[in-house]
C-alpha positions in Angstrom: -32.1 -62.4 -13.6 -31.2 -58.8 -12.9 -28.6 -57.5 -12.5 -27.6 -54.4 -10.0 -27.0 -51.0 -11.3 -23.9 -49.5 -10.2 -24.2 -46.5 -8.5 -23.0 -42.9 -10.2 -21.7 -41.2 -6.9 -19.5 -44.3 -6.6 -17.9 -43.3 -9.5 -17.7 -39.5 -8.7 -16.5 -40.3 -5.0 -14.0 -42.1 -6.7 -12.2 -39.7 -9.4 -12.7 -37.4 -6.4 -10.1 -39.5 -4.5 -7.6 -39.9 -7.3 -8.1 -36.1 -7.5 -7.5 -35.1 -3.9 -4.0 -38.2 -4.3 -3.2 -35.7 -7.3 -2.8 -32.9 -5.8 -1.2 -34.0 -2.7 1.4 -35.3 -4.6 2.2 -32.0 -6.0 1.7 -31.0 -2.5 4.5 -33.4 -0.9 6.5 -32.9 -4.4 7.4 -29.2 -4.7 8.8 -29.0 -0.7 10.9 -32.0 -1.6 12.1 -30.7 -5.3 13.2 -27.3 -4.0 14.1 -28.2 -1.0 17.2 -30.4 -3.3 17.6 -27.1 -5.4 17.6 -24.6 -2.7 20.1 -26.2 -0.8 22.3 -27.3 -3.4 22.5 -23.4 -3.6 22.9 -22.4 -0.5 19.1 -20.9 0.3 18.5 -20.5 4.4 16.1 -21.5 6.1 13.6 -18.3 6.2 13.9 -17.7 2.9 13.1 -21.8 2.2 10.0 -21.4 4.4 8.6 -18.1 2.4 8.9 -20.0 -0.5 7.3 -22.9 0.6 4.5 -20.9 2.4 3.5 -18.9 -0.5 1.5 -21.6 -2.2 -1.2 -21.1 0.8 -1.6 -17.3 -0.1 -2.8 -18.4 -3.4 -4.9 -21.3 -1.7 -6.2 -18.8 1.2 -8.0 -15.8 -1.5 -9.2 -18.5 -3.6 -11.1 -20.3 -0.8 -14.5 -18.5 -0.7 -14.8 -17.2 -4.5 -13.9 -21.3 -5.0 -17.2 -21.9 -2.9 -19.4 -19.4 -4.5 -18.2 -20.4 -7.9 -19.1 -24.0 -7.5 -22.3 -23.2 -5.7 -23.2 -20.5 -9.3 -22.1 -22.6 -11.9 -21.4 -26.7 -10.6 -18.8 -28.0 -8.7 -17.5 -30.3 -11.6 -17.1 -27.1 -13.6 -14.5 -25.7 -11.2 -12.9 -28.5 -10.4 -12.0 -29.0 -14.2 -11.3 -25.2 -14.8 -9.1 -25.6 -11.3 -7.2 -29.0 -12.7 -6.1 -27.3 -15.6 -4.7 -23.8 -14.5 -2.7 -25.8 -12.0 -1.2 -28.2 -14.4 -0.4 -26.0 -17.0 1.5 -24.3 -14.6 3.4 -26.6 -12.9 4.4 -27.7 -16.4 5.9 -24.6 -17.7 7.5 -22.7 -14.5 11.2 -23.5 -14.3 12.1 -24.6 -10.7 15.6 -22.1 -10.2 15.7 -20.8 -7.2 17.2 -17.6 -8.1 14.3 -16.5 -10.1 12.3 -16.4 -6.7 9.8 -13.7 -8.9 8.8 -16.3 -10.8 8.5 -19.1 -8.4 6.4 -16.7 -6.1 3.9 -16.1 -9.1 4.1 -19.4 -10.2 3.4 -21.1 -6.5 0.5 -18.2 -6.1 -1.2 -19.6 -9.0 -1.0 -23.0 -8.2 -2.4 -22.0 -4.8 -5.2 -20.0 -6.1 -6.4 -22.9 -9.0 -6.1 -25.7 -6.0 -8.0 -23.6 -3.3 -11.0 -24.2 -5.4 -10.7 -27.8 -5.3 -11.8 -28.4 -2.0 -14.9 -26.1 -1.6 -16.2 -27.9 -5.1 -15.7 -31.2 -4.0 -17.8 -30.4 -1.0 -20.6 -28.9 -3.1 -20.0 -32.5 -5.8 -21.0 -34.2 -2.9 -23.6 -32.3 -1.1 -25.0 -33.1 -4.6 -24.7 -36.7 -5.0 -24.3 -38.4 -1.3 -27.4 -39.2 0.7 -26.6 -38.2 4.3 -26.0 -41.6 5.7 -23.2 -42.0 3.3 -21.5 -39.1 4.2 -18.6 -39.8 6.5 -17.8 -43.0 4.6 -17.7 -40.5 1.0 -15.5 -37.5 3.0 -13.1 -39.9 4.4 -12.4 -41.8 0.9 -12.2 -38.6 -0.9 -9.9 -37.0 1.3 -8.5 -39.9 2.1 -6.9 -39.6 -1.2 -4.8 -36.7 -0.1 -2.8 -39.0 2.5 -2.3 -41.8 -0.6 -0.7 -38.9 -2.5 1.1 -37.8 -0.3 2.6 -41.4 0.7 3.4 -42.2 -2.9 4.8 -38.6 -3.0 7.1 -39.6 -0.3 7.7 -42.8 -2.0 9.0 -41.9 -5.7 9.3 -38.6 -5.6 12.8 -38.3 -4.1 14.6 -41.1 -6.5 12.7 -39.1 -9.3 14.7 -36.2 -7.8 17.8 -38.3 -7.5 17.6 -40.0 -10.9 15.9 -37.3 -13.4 16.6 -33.9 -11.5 14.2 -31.5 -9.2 12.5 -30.6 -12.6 11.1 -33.1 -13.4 9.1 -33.8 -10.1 7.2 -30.6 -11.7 6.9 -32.9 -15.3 5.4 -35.8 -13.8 2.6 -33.4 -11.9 1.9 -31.9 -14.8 1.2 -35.0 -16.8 -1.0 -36.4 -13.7 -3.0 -33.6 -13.7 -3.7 -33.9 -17.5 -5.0 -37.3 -17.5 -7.3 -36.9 -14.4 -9.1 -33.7 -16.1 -9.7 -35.6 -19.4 -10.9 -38.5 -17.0 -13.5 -36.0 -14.7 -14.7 -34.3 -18.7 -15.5 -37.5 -19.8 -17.6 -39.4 -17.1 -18.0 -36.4 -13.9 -21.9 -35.0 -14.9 -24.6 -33.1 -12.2 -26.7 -35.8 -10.4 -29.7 -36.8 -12.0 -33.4 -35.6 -10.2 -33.8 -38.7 -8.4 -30.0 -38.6 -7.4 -30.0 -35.2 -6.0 -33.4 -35.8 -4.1 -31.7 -39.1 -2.1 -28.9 -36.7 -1.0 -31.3 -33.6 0.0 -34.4 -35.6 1.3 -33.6 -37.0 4.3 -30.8 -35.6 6.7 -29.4 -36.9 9.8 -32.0 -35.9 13.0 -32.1 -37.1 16.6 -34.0 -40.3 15.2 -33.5 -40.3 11.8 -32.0 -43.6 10.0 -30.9 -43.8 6.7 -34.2 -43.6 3.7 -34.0 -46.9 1.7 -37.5 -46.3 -0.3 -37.8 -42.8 -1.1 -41.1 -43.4 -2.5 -42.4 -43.3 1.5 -41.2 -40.1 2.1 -43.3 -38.4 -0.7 -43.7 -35.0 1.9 -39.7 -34.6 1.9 -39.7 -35.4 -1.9 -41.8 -32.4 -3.0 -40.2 -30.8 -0.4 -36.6 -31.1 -2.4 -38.4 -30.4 -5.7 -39.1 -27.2 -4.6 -35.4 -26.4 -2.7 -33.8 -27.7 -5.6 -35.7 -25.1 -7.9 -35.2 -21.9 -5.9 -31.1 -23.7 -5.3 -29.9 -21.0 -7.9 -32.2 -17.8 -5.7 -30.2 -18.6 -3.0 -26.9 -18.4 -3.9 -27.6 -14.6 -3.9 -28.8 -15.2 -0.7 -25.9 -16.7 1.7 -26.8 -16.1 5.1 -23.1 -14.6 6.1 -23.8 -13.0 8.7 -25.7 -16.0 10.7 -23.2 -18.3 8.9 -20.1 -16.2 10.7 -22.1 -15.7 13.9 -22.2 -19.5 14.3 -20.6 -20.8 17.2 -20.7 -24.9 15.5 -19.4 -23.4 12.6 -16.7 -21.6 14.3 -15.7 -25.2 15.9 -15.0 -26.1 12.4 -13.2 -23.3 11.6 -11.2 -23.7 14.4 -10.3 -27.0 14.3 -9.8 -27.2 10.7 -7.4 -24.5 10.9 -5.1 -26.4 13.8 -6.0 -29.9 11.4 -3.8 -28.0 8.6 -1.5 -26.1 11.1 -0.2 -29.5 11.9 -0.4 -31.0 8.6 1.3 -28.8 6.7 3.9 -28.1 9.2 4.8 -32.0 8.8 4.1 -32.2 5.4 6.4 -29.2 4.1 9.4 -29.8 7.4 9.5 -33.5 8.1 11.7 -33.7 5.0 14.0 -31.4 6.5 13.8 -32.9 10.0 14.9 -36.2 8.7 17.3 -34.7 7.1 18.7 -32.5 9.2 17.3 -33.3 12.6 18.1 -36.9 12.2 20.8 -36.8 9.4 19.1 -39.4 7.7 19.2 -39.4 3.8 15.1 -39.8 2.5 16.3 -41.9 0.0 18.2 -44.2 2.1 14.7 -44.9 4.1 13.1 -46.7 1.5 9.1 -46.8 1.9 9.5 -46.1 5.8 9.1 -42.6 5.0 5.9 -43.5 3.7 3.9 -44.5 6.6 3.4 -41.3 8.1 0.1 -40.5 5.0 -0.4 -43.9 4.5 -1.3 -44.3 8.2 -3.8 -40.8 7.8 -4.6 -42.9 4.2 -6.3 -46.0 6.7 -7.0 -44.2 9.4 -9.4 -41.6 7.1 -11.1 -44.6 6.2 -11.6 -46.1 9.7 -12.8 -42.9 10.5 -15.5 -42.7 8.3 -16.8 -46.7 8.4 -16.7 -45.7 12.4 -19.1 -42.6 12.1 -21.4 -44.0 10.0 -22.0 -47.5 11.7 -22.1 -45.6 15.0 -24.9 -43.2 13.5 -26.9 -45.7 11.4 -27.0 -48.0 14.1 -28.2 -45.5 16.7 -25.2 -46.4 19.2 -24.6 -42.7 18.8 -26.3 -39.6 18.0 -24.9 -37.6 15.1 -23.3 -34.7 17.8 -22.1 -37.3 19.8 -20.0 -39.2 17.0 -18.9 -36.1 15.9 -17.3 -35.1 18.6 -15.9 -38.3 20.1 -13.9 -38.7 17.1 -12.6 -35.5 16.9 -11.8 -35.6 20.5 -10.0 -38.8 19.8 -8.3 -37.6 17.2 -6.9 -34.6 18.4 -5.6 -35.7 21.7 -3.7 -38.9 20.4 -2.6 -36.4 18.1 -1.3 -33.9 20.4 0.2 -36.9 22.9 2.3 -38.1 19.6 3.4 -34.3 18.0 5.1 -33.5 21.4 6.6 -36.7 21.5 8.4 -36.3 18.6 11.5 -34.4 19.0 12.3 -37.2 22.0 13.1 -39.7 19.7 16.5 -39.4 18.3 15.9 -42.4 15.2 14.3 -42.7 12.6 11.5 -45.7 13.7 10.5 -43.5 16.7 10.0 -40.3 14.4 8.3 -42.4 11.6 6.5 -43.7 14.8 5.6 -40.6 16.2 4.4 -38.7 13.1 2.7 -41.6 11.6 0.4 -41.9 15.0 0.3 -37.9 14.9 -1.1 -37.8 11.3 -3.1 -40.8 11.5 -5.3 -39.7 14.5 -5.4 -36.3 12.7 -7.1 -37.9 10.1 -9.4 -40.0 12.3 -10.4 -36.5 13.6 -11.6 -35.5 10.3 -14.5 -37.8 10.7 -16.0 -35.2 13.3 -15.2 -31.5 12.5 -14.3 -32.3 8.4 -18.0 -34.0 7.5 -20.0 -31.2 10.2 -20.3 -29.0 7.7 -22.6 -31.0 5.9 -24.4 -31.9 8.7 -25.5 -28.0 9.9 -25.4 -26.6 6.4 -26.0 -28.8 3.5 -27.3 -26.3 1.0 -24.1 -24.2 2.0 -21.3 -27.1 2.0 -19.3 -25.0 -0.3 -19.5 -22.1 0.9 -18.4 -23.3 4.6 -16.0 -25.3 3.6 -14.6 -22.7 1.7 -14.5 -20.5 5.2 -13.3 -23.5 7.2 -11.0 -24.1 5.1 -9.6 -20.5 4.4 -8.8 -20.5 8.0 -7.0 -24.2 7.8 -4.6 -22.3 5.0 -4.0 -19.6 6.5 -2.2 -21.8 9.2 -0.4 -22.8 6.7 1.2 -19.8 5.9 1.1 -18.9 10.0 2.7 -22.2 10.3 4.9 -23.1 7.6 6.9 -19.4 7.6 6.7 -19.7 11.8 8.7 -22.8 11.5 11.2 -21.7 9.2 11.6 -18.2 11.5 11.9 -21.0 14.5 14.9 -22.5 13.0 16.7 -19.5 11.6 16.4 -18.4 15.0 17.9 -21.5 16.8 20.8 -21.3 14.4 21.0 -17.5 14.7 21.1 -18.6 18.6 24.3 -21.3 17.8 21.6 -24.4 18.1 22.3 -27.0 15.4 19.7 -27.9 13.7 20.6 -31.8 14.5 19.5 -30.7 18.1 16.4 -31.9 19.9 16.1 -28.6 21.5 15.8 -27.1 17.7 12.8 -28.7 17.0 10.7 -28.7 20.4 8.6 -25.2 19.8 7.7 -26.8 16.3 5.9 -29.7 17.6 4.9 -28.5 20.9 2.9 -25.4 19.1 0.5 -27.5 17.2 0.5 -30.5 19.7 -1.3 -27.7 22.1 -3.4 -26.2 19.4 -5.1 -30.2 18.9 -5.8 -30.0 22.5 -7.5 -26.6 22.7 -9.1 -26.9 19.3 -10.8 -30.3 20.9 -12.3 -28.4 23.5 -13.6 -26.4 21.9 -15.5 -28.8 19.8 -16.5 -30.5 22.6 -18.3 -27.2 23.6 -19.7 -25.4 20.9 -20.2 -28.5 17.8 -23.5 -30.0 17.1 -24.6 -32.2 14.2 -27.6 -31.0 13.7 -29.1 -29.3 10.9 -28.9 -25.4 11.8 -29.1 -23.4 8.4 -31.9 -25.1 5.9 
């Protein structure tokens, strides 16, 4: 009897998972720790919102040099060099927010060491993941960010309440630790064989997933050769065709309204809660939750979708693409302007948690494109894609802080609907353009070999 061999890129899709949670609960967990100091200080609210939307400077320069690194020396290599730079910080900066010096330079770094993350994991898994795994392997790596950023939610506040702001930064620190000693000991480069199942074969008008390799001896010696000249051609990134691409500016494009809105919710929904809807975080319990664990299942659903429609021919590759992100976006958009309607907490949990969750059901079309028009250059798009997606953060985390200052410079309290309209409206339209314009310009076919 025999006895089935368990695949490696399970393994690797999965410590990628815990790694995206990780770092989504620092993510959720510095807005919510300074937020408690800064206002137990008196800090307003522009000066809250630079601090908060200085992590994504950091994140934005480290983008593309994140991509090229992990194309030049192996995604696992920066993802283990970026673990530990962030830790180690987060484990020896002091969280005062007087000394706003250090807590720039200490957020920068942070934001610099994780923007490599994401461009390496994409390379890890242009690496291991044959193509008709590939929506499926996305969604339950980044799928990871919405569970860390539920549990954030979760604990992190009574861990404020209970041990003090600092130690959010303590716990972080430790988490980030044991993940890198977990990703040194069992994270490695795919084996020939390995890398050949994810290079092969890609997703074509006909195509359907390879099962016997052996058949398909002409696209085998075909990768031998790729996979020997992989290291030539790092020197030789098409950029210009790459940034004269109109599908791979509907990736940029809709990745950078994906984080717009994200991060917007992610580092503010505290403070609406708070403030908008005078409701104490730690008085709701778990319902605070539901906003990431809803992107958390509805990542998931995403990707099992994609996939089943593709392998089963029901739709081409292009066409799953963009009826998800279509999907996505507009239920997205329908729920973000509804938000500042509801005046209790069930409809705002309600609201966001339908806002975020078709956000991440999006990802299944523009996030996994990449991979589909330029496989040999997931990194390296990604990284472009998603230096766009942080630079709305900073667009949109310091615009919403200037938004409120100004509504209370204007006598609006902050407990007022009218406050918090331009907030959600802004990236509610941006889901509806950035749609469009997938609809128009995406394709999932390969374009760069």
């Amino acid at each position: 009897m025999t006895t089935m061999k368990f695949p490696k890129r399970y393994l690797i899709v999965f410590l990628m998972s815990i790694c995206t949670c990780i770092c989504y609960i620092e993510r959720v967990g510095f807005p919510i720790a300074y937020t408690v100091a800064a206002d137990a200080v008196g800090v307003d609210q522009s000066s809250k919102g630079l601090i908060l939307s200085t992590y994504y400077y950091g994140y934005a320069i480290s983008q593309l040099p994140g991509g090229w690194a992990a194309q030049l020396i192996g995604g696992r290599h920066v993802l283990l060099l970026s673990f530990v730079l962030w830790s180690t910080t987060s484990a020896l900066v002091p969280l005062d927010p007087s000394r706003v010096r250090i807590l720039v330079i200490a957020r920068l770094l942070v934001g610099v060491a994780q923007g490599c993350i994401f461009p390496s994991i994409h390379t890890v898994l242009a690496q291991w993941v044959p193509p008709y795994e590939r929506s499926r392997s996305v969604s339950v790596t980044m799928s990871g960010m919405y569970l860390g950023a539920a549990t954030g939610m979760l604990i992190l506040p009574s861990l404020v309440k209970f041990k003090g702001p600092r130690s959010v930064f303590l716990a972080e620190a430790a988490l980030g630790a044991i993940w890198s000693l977990l990703w040194f000991k069992f994270a490695s480069d795919p084996s020939h064989l390995d890398q050949q199942k994810a290079t092969a074969v890609g997703f074509g008008k006909s195509s359907l997933p390879v099962t016997d390799l052996k058949e398909n001896k002409g696209a085998l010696q075909k990768t031998k050769v790729e996979n020997r000249e992989s290291r030539a051609h790092v020197a030789k990134i098409p950029w210009k065709r790459l940034i004269l691409s109109w599908p791979i500016w509907a990736i940029i494009v809709n990745n950078f309204t994906f984080h717009y809105a994200l991060y917007v919710l992610m580092n503010w929904l505290p403070t609406y809660f708070e403030q908008g809807l005078q409701l104490s975080l730690q008085e709701m319990g778990s319902l605070k939750m539901l906003p990431y664990l809803n992107m958390f299942l509805f990542s998931n659903i995403g990707g099992v979708v994609a996939d089943h429609l593709i392998t089963r021919r029901i739709l081409s590759v292009t066409m799953t693409r963009k009826f998800l992100n279509t999907i996505g976006f507009v239920v997205a958009a329908i729920a973000l302007m509804a938000l500042p309607v509801f005046r209790n907490s069930s409809g705002a949990v309600l609201c966001s948690s339908v806002s975020l969750g078709f956000l991440a059901l999006g990802r299944a079309g523009f996030a996994v494109n990449h991979m589909d028009v330029a496989p040999r250059y997931a990194g390296i798009v990604m990284g472009i894609s998603n230096t766009a997606g942080t630079v709305a953060g900073i667009v949109g985390v310091g615009l919403t802080g200037w938004i409120l200052e100004s509504a209370k410079t204007a006598h609006m309290d902050l407990s007022s609907p009218e406050s918090w309209k331009p907030v959600f409206r802004i990236p509610g339209f941006l889901c509806i353009f950035s749609s469009l314009v997938f609809l128009v310009f995406s394709t999932g076919e390969r374009i760069f070999e």
